[in-house]
SEFIVEX-117460 format. One record per atom (N, C-alpha, C, O): y, x, z. Coordinates in steps of 0.05 Angstrom, whole numbers, padded with zeros to 5 digits, always signed. Atoms other than C-alpha are relative to their C-alpha. Example, Ala and Ser with C-alpha at 12.3 -4.5 7.8 and 13.67 -1.06 7.14 Angstrom:
BEGIN
-00024+00018+00000 -00090+00246+00156 +00024+00018+00000 +00024+00039+00013 -00024-00016-00001 -00021+00273+00143 +00022-00015+00014 +00044-00005+00018 
***
This chain:
BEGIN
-00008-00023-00016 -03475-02194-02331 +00029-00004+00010 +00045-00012-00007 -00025+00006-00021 -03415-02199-02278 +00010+00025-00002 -00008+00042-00003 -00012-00027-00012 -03365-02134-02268 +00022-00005+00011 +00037-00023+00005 -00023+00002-00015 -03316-02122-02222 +00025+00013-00017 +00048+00005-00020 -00025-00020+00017 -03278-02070-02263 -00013+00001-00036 -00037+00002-00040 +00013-00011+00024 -03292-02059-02337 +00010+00026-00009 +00033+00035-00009 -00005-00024+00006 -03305-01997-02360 +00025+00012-00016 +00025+00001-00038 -00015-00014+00023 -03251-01958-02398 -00007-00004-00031 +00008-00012-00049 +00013-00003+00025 -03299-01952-02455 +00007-00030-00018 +00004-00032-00042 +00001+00027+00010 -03283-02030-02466 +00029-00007+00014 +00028-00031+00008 -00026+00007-00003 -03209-02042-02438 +00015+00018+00010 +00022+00019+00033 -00020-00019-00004 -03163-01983-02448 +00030-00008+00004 +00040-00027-00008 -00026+00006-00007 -03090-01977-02415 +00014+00021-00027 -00001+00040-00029 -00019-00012+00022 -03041-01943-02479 +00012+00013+00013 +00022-00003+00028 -00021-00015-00018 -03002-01895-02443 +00023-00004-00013 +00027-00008-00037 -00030-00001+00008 -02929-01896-02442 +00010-00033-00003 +00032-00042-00009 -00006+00032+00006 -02941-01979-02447 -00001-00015+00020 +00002-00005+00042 +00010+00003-00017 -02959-02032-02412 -00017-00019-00019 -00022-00042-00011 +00020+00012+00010 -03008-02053-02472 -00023+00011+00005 -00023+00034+00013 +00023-00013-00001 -03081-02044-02469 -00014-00002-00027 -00002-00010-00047 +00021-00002+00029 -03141-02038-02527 -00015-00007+00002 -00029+00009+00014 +00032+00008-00016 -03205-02083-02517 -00010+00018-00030 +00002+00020-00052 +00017-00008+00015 -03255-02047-02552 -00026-00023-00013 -00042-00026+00005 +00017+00012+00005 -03303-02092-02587 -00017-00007-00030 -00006-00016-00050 +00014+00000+00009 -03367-02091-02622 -00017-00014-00015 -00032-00030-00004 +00015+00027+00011 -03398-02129-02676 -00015+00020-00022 -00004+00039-00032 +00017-00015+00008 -03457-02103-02710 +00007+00028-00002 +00018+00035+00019 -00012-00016+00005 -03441-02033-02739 +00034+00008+00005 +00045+00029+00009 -00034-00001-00002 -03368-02043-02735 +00019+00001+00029 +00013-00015+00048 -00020-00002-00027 -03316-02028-02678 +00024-00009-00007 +00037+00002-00025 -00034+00009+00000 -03250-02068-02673 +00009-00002+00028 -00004-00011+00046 -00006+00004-00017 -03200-02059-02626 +00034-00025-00007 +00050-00026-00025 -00027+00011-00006 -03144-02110-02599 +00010+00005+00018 +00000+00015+00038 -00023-00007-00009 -03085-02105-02577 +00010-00018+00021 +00016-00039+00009 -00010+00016-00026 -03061-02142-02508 +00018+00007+00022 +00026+00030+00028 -00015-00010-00035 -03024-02144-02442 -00006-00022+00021 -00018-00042+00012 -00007+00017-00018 -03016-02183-02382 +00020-00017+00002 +00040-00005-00008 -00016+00027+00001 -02972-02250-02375 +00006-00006+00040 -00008-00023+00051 +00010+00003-00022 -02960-02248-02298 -00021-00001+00016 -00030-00018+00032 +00024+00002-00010 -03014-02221-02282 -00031-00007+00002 -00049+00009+00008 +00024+00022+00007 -03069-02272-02291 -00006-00009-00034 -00026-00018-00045 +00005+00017+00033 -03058-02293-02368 -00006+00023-00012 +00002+00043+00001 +00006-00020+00015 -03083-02243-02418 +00011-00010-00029 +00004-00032-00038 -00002+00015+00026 -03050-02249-02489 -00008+00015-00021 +00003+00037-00019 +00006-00014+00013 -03084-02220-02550 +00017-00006-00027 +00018-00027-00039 -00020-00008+00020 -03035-02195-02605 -00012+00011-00016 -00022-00010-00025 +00007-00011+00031 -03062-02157-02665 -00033+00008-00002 -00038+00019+00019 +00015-00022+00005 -03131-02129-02687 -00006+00025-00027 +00005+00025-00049 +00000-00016+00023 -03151-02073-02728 -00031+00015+00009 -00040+00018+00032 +00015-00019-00010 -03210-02030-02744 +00009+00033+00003 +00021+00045-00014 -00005-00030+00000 -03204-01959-02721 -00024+00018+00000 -00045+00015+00012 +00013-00022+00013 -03236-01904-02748 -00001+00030+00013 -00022+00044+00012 -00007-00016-00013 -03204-01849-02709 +00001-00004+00031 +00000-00026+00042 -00005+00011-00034 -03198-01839-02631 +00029+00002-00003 +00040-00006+00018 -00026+00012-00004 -03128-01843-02645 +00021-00030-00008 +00022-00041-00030 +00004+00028+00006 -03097-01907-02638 +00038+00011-00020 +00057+00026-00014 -00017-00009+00023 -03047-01904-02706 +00030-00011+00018 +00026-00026+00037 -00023-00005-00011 -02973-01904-02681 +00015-00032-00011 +00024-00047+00006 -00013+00018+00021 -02945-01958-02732 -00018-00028+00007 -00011-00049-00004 +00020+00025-00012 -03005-02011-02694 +00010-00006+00032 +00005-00025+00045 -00002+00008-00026 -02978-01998-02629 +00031-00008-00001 +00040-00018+00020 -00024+00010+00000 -02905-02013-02652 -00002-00025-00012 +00017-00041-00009 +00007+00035+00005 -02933-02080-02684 -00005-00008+00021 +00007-00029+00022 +00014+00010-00015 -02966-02094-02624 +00029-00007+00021 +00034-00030+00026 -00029-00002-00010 -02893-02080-02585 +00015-00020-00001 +00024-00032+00018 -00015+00020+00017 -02861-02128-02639 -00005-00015+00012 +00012-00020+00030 +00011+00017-00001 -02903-02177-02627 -00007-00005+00039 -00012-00029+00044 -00003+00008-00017 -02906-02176-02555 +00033-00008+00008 +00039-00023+00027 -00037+00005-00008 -02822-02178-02551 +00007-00037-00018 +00025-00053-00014 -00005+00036+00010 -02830-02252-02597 -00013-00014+00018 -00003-00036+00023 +00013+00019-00019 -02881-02275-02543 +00018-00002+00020 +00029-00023+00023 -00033+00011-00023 -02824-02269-02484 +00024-00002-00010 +00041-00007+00007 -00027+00020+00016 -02764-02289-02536 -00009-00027+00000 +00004-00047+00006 +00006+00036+00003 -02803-02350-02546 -00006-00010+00017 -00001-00034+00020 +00005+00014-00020 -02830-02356-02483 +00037-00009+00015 +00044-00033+00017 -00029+00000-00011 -02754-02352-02451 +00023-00020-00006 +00044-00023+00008 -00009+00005+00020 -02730-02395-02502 +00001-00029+00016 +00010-00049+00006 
***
């Protein structure tokens, strides 16, 4: 199956960021990761976790933060 856009339900924007959340599905279980854009075209995936709640925990999206601020120190570097 081809899509032009993917649904929300499977690649959420984080408000207030410019990370997103893939949603993804493996038997019973839901894990989401944590990503952004690289100019546009590169996608980099930074943390997962399972979530339990529709809220994404506060202390995952400041790892995710972290961890994108070492990918452009090191990229820069």
């Amino acid at each position: 199956m081809e899509l032009d856009v993917i649904p929300e339900k499977y690649f959420k924007h984080l408000e207030g960021t410019n990370l997103y959340e893939v949603r993804i599905r493996v038997g019973t279980n839901i894990y989401r990761v944590f990503t952004f854009f690289d100019q546009e075209n590169l996608v980099i995936l930074l943390h997962g976790i399972t979530k339990k709640t529709q809220r994404t925990p506060p202390k995952e999206i400041e790892k995710a933060k972290r961890l994108q601020k070492e990918y452009y120190d090191g990229k820069n570097k």
